[in-house]
C-alpha positions in Angstrom: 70.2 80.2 152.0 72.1 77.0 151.2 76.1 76.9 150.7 75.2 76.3 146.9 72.5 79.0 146.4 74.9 81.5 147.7 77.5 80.4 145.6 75.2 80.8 142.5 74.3 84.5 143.9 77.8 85.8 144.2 78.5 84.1 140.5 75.6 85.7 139.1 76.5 89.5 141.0 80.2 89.1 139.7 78.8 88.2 136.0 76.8 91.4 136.3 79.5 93.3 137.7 82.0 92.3 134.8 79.2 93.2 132.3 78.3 96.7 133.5 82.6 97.4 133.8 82.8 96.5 130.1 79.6 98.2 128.6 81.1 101.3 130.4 81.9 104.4 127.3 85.7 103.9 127.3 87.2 107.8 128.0 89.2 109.4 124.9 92.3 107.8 124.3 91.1 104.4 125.8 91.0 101.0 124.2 87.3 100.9 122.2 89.1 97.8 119.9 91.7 95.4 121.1 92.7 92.4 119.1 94.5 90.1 121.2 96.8 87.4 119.5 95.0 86.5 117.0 95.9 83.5 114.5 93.6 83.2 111.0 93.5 80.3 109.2 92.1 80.1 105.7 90.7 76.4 104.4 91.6 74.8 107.3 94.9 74.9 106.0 96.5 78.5 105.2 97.3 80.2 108.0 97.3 84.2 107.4 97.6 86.0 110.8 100.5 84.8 113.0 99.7 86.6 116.9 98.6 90.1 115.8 97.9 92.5 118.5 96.8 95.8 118.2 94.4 98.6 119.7 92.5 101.1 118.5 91.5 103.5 120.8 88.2 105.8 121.8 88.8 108.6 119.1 92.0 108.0 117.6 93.3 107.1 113.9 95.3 104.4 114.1 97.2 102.8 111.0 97.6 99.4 109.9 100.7 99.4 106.9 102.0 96.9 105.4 103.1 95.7 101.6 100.5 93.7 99.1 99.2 89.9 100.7 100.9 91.2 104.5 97.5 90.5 106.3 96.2 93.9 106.8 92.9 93.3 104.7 92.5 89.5 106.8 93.1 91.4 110.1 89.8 93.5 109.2 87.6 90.9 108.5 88.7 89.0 111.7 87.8 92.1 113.6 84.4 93.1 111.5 83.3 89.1 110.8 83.4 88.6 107.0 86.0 86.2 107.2 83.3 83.1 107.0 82.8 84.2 103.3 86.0 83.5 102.2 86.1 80.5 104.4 88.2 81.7 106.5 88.2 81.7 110.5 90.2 82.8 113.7 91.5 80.1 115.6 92.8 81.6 118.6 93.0 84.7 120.2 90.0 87.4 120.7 89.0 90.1 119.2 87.1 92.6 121.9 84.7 95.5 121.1 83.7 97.6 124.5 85.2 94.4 126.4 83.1 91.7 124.4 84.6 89.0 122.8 82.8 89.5 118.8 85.0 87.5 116.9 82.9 84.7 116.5 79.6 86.8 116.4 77.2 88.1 114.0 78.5 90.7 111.7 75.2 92.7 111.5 75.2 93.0 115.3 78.9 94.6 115.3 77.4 96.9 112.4 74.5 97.6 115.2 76.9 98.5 117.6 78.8 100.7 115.8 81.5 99.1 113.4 81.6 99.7 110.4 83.6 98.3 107.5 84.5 100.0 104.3 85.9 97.2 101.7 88.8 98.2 99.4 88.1 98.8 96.1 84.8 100.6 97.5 82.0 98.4 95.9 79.4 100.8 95.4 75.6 99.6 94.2 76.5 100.7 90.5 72.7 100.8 89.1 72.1 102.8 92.2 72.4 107.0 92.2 74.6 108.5 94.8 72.3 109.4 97.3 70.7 106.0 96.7 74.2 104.6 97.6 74.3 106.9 101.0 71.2 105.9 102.0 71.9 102.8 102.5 74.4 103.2 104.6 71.0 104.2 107.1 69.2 100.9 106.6 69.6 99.8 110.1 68.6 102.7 111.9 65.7 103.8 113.8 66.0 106.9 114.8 63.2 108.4 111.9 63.7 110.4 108.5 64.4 113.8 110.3 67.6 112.4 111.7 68.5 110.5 108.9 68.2 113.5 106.6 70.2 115.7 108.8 72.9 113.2 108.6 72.5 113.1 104.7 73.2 116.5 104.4 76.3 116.2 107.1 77.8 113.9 104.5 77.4 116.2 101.8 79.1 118.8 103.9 81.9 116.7 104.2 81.6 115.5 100.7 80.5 118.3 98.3 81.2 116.8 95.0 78.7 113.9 96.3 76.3 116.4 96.2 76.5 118.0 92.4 76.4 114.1 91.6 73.8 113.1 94.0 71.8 112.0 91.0 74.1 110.3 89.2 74.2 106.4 88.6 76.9 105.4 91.0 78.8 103.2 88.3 79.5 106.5 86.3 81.3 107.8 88.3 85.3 108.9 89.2 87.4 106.6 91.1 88.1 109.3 93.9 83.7 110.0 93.9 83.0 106.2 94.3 85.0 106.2 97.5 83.8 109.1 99.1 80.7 107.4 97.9 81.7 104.4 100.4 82.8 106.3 103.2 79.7 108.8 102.7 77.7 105.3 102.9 79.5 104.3 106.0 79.0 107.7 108.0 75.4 107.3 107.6 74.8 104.1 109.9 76.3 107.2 112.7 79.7 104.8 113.2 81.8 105.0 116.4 84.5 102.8 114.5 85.3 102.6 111.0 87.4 100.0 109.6 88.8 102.1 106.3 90.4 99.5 103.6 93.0 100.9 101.5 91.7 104.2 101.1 94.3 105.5 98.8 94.1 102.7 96.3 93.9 103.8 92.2 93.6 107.3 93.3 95.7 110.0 92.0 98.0 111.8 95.1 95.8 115.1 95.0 92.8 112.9 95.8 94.4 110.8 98.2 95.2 114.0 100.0 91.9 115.3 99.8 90.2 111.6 101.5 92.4 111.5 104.1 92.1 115.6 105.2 87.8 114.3 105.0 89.3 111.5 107.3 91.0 113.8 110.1 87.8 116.3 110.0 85.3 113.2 110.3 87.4 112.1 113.1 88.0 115.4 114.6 84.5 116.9 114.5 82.7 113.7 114.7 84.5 111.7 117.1 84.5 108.4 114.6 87.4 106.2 115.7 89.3 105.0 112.8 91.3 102.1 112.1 92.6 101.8 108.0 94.5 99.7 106.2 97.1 101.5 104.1 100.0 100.7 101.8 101.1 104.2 101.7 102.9 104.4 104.4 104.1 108.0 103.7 100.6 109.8 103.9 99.1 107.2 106.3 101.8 108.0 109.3 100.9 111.9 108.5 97.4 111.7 109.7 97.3 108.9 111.7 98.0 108.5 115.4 100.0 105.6 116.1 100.6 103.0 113.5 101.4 98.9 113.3 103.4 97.3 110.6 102.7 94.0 108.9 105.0 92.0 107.3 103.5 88.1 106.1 101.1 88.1 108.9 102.8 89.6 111.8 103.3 92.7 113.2 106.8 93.8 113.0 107.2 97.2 114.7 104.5 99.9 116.1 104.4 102.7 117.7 103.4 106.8 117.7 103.1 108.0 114.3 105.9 110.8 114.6 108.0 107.9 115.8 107.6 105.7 112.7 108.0 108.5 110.5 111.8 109.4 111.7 112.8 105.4 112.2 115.2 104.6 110.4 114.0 101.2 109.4 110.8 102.7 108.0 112.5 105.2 105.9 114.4 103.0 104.3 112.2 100.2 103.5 108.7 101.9 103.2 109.3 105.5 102.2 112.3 104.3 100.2 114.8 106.9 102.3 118.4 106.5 104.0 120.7 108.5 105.6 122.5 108.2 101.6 119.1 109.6 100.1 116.9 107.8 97.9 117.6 104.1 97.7 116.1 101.9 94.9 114.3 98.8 95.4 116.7 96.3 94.2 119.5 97.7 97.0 116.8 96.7 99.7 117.7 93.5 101.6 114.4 91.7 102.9 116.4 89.4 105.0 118.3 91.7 106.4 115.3 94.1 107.8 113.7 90.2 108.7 116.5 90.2 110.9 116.4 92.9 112.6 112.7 93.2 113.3 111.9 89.8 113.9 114.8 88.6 116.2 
């Protein structure tokens, strides 16, 4: 064998080596998402994400908070591909599923392999029933009707009231139904990630309760990592896991749930608390928690 052909053979053996390391299942509490650095820029112009990093790991929930227009929303289309629609793209930094770079890659394949993205404000078929609705969440499996059915009636476990309005046209229905509706829809394609997009949003607190208890179980029982994007900070950092904070496109502070909870900065600035009590909005100093979190 020449000096070049063996060069080729231990190039191609490392390749495969590399491969079967990161097609290997990740073991609970091991990175199944990491997004490395990333920097979005919409029109060629606006640029969104400034170096966010986060992970999301094999069976965890792990929360992404942050006010109105902070990035969180950007940061899951960069990770689930739907950035191209609104003309937006990432420009550096990776985004790696199982160890493969997918931030430039098809969309429906990521959905094949297991990530799943529900939208905020839910966007539900309207002229479609419920259990229309649910069922396409199963529209790229293969796996036959028996297995699909079983997983229909799993969803209605978790979701009863999707079941007394199984028949119902979609678009007649509560705002609390609709997104059970959507995440119904996305536990159907059998996720092992799901990208959950303001969850909470126009829902009345006892509902808002009731999604994210659905969440824990799903995740719990199920093993279906998540990874949401929440402006309530207060009920987000009680079920998740660990937790990142955006502030205009950059991730200002993160760490284990419990931890964020008691900081100090978060209770003053995003559950509105201080060691005085209850502070109002117009005592909060922006620059001052720029300051301290960005220097």
């Amino acid at each position: 064998m020449t000096d070049a052909a063996l060069a080729e053979a231990k190039a191609a053996a490392a390749v495969a080596t590399t491969d079967a390391e990161l097609s290997a299942d990740p073991a609970p509490g091991e990175p199944l998402l990491r997004v490395s650095n990333i920097e979005v820029i919409y029109n060629h112009v606006i640029l969104v994400l400034k170096g966010v990093s986060l992970t999301v790991p094999k069976g965890g929930i792990t929360a992404l908070l942050g006010g109105n227009g902070a990035g969180k929303t950007t940061t899951l289309k960069a990770i689930s591909g739907l950035l191209k629609s609104e003309r937006g793209e990432v420009t550096k930094g990776r985004v790696l599923y199982r160890g493969r770079d997918v931030a430039a890659g098809d969309p429906a394949e990521l959905v094949k392999s297991g990530v799943i993205q529900v939208m905020e404000g839910r966007h539900c078929f309207e002229h479609l029933t419920v259990e229309e609705n649910l069922m396409t969440g199963a529209y790229t499996r293969s796996d036959g009707r028996a297995e699909v059915a079983r997983d229909l009636e799993m969803v209605y476990k978790y979701f009863p009231r999707l079941k007394e309005r199984r028949t119902s046209l979609a678009g007649y229905t509560s705002g609390g139904e609709q997104q059970m509706c959507a995440i119904g829809r996305a536990l159907m394609s059998r996720p092992e990630t799901v990208l959950l997009d303001e969850p909470s949003m126009g829902l009345a607190p006892q509902l808002v309760e009731q999604i994210f208890e659905i969440v824990k179980s799903i995740n719990e029982k199920e093993g279906v990592s998540f990874l949401l994007a929440e402006q309530n900070t207060n009920v987000a950092l009680r079920y998740a896991h660990y937790g990142y904070i955006l502030e205009s496109g950059r991730v200002v502070m993160d760490g284990e749930a419990k931890a964020l909870r008691e900081n100090q900065d978060v209770k003053e600035f995003y559950l509105g608390m201080s060691d005085q009590g209850r502070k109002s909005f117009r005592e909060v100093r922006s620059y001052r928690r720029r300051k301290r979190w960005l220097s």
